[in-house]
BALUMTI-937897 format. One record per atom (N, C-alpha, C): residue in one letter; x, y, z. Coordinates in steps of 0.02 Angstrom, whole numbers, plus 50000, padded with zeros to 5 digits. Each point is the difference from the previous one (the first is absolute). Example, Ala and Ser with C-alpha at 12.3 -4.5 7.8 and 13.67 -1.06 7.14 Angstrom:
2
A506604971650390A499555005950000A500455006050000S499825005349964S500425005950003S499615005550037
***
This chain:
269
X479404921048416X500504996050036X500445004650041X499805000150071X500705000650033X500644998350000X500675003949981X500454997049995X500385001750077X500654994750018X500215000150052X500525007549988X500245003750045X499865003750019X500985001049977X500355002949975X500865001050031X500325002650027X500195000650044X500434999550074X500475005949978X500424999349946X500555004349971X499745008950029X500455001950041X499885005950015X499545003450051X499634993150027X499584999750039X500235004050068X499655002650047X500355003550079X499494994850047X500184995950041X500014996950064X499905004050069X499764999750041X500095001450052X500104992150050X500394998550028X499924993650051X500265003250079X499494998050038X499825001750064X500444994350041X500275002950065X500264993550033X500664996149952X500475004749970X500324995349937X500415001050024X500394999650080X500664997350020X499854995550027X499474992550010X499724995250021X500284995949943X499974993150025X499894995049932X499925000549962X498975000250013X499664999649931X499915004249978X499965006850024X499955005649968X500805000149967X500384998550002X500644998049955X499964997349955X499604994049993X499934995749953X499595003149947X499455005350052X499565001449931X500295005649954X500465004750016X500345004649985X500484996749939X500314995950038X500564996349936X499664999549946X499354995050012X499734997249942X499735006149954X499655003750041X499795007149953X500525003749950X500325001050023X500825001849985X500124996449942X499924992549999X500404997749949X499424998949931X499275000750035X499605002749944X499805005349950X500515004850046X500225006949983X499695005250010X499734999350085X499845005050016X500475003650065X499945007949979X500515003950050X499474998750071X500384999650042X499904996950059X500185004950076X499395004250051X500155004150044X500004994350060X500635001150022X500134996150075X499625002650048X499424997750009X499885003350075X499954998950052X500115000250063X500064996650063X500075005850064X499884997050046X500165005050069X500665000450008X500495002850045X500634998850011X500394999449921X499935005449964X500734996349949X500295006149939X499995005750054X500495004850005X500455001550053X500475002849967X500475003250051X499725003250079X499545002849992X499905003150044X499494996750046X499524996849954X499564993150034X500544995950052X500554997749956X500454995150043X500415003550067X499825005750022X500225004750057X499674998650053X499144997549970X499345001350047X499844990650043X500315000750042X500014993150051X499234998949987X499575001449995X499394998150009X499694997849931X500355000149937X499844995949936X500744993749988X499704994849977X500314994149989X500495004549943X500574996250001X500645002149961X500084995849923X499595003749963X499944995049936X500225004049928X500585003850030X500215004549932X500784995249986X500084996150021X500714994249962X499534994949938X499454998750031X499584995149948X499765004649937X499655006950031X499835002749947X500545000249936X500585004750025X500325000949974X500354996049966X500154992550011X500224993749962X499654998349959X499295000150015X499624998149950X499795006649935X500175005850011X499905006749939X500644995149969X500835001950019X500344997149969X500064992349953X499654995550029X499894994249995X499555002349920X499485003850014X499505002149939X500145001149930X500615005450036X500325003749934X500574996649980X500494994850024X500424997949982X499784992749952X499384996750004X499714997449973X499594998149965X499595009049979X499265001549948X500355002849968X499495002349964X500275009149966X499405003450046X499824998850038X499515003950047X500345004450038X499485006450036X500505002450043X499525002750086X500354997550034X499624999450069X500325005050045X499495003350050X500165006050054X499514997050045X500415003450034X499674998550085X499665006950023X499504998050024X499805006650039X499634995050062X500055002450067X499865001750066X498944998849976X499824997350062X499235001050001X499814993550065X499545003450032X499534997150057X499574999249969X499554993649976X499685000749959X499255001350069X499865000950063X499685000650039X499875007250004X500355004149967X499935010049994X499895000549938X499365001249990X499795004549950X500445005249966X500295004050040X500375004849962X500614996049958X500114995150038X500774995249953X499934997749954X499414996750006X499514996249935X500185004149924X499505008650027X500205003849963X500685002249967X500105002650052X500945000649987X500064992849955X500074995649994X500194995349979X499774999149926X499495001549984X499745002549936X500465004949971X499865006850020X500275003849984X500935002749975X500134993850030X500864997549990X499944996749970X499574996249959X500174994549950X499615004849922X499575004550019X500015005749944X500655002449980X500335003150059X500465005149989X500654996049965X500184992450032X500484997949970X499864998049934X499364995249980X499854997749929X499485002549975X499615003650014X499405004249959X499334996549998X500114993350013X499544994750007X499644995550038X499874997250034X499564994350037X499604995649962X500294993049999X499514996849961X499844993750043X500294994850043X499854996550038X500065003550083X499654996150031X500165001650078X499964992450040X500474995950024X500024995250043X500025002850066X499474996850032X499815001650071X500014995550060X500834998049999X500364993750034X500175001350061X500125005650016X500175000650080X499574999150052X500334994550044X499614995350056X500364999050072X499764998850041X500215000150055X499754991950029X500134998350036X499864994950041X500264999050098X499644997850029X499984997350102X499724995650010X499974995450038X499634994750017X499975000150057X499245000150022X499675000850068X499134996849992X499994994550049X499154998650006X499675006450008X499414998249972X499465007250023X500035001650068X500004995950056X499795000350074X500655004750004X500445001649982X500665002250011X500245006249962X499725001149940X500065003049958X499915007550020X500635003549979X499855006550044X499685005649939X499845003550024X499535005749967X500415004349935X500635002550030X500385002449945X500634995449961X499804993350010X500284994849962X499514997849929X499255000050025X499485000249959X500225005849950X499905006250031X499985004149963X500575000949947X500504999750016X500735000049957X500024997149948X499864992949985X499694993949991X499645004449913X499395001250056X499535002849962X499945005249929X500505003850047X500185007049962X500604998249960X500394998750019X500564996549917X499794995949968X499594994750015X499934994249945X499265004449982X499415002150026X499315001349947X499935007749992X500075004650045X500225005449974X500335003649975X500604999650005X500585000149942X499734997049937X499694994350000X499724999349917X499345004549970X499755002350037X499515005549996X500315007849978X500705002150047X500255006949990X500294999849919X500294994850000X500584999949950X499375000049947X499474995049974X499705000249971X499665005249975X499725005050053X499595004649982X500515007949966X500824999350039X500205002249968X500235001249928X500194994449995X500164996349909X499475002249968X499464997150006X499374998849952X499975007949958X499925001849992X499895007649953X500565000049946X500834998150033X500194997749942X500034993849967X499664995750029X500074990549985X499555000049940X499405006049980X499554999449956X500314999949937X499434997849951X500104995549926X500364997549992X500134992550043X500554994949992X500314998450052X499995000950052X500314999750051X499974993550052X500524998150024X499864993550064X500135003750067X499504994750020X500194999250078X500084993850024X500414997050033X500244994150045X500124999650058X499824996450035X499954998650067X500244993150034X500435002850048X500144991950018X499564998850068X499714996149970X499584997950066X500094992850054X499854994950000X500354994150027X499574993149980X500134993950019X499324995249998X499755001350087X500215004950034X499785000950060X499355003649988X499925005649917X499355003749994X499514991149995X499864996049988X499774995349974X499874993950066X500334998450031X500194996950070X500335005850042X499824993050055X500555004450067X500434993050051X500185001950055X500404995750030X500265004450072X499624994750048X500365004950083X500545003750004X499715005550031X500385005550033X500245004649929X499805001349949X500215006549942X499055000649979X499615001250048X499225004349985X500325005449972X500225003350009X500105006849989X500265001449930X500524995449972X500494999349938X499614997149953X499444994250021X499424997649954X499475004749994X499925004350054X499565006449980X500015003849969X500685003049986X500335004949965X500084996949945X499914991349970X500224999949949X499464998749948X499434997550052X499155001349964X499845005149991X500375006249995X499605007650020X500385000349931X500744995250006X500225003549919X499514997149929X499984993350023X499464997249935X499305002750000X499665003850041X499625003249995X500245007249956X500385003350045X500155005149951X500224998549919X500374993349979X500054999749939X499445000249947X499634996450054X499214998249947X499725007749984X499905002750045X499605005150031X500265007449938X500815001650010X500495003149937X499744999149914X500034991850015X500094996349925X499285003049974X499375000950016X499575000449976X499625008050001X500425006550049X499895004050008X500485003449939X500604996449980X500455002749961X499864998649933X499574995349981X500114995649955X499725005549925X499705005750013X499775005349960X500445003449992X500684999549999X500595004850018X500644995249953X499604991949985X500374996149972X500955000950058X499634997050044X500714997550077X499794993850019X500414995049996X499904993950004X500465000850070X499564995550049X500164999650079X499954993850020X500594995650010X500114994150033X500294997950067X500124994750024X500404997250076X500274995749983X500374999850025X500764994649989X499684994450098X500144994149973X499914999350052X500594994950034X500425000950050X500644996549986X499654996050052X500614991349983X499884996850078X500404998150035X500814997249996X500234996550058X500895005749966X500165005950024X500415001849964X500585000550058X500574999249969X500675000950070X499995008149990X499845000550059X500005009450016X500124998950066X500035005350031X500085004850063X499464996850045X499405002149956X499184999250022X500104989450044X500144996749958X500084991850002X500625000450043X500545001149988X500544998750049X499925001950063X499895006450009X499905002750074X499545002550031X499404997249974X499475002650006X499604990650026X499754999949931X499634992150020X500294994849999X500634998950010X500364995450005X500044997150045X500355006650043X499934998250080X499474999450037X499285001149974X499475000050043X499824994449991X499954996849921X499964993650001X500274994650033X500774998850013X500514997950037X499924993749951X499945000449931X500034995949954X500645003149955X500454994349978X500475004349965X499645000349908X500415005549969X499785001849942X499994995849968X500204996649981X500314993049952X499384995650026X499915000150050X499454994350032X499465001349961X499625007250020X499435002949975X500085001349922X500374998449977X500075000249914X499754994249988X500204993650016X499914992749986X499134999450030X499815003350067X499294997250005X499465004449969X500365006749989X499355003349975X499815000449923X500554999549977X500075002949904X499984991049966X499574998849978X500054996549948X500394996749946X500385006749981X500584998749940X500705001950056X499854999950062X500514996050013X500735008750012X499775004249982X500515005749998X499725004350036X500445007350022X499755006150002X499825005049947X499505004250017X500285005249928X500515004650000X500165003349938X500415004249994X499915007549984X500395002850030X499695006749973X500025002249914X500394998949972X499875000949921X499564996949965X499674994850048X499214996649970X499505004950018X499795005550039X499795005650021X500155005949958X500674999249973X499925005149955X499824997649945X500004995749954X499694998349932X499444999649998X499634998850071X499315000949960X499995008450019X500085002750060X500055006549973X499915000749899X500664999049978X500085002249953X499474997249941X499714995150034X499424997149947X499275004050026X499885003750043X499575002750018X500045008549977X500655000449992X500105009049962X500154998849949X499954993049987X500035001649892X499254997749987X499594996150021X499234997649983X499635005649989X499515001850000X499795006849968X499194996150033X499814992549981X499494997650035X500034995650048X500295002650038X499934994950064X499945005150072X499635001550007X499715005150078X499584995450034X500325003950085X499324995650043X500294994450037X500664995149965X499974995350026X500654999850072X499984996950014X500494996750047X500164991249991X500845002949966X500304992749998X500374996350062X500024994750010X500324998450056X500684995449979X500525002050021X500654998149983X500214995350067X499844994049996X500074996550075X500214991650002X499964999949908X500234992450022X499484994450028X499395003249992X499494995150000X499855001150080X500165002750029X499755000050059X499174999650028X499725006149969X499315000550012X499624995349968X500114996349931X499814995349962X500124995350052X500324994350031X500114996950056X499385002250049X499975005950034X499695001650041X499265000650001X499725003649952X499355001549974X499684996149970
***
């Protein structure tokens, strides 16, 4: 009998965790009791100097505090592109030096644009590309050596890996490349005993939905909640992190991709 797995003392890595859901999944980890590495682009001091990375060291930093003033967990931030190999690394290697350990890796950081293909420019693809499916590849291949005998990997992928919808080819590409890579991990790892899953979110109030497909839709949010979701709501990001946390305590569950959407694709499919 496999038993489920305890969290107590556990080390986290969450990618993209001055976002929402990468917030949400951090909290929840946190309050399962695992120490928790903030990682994101932009969210040091010296990151927040560089005009050319988004300014996301007030979120980081609310949410370490937010961590520790409410676990007994304890959360650091470290800096990482998850698109450079060397950061990836570095990024490992700082979560040795601070806790000695690595035992989960969430691989949440995503990007999103909306552009038809006929329009779609070349290094919009690519950007696209390289934060949402390669970044889950760097970070991965970095972790893995320490993720062995017991280890998770998580991935947030979308119900966009699964469907798609005009003008985000590129964001549904990148997000089939992630459920591929999950499968692909889960069964290359699975001799190493690393259980590798996808989170799959669907209608969440973020950045991505407000200012992104909102306006392309020229449907308001509230509208597209009522015609697309079933039960009638959006999701939340702390529903993203619990199953996180039910996917780094299972010990047998690799391979899959859940979809957190409110019935959406069930409706659809």
């Amino acid at each position: 009998m496999v038993k489920k797995r305890n969290l107590d003392g556990t080390v986290a890595i969450v990618t993209g965790a001055a976002g929402e859901i990468g917030g949400g999944i951090a909290r929840e980890l946190a309050a399962a009791g695992c120490n928790i590495v903030l990682a994101d682009i932009g969210v040091t001091e010296s990151a927040a100097d560089d005009d050319s990375k988004p300014d996301n060291i007030d979120h980081a930093e609310a949410l370490a505090d937010e961590i520790e003033a409410s676990t007994d967990s304890e959360a650091v931030i470290v800096e990482c592109d998850v698109t450079s190999a060397d950061q990836t690394e570095e990024l490992v290697d700082a979560t040795l030096d601070e806790f000695g350990r690595l035992d989960i890796l969430v691989n949440n950081a995503g990007i999103i644009t909306y552009s038809p293909v006929e329009e779609l420019d070349e290094s919009e693809w690519d950007a696209v590309m390289d934060v949402n499916a390669k970044g889950v590849f760097l970070c991965s291949r970095a972790a893995i050596p320490e993720l062995k005998d017991g280890g998770s990997i998580i991935n947030t992928a979308s119900i966009a890996g699964e469907m798609s919808a005009a003008g985000i080819a590129h964001y549904a590409a990148s997000k089939h490349a992630v459920m591929a890579l999950t499968k692909t991990l889960a069964l290359e790892l699975a001799e190493d005993d690393v259980t590798v899953n996808a989170i799959c979110p669907g209608i969440v109030d973020t950045p991505m939905w407000r200012d992104v497909l909102t306006p392309a839709s020229e449907e308001p949010y509230e509208e597209t909640i009522q015609r697309s979701i079933p039960l009638n709501r959006d999701q939340k990001p702390d529903d993203m992190g619990r199953l996180a946390v039910f996917f780094a305590e299972n010990r047998n569950v690799t391979g899959e991709a859940v979809k957190v959407d409110g019935g959406i694709t069930q409706d659809v499919l």
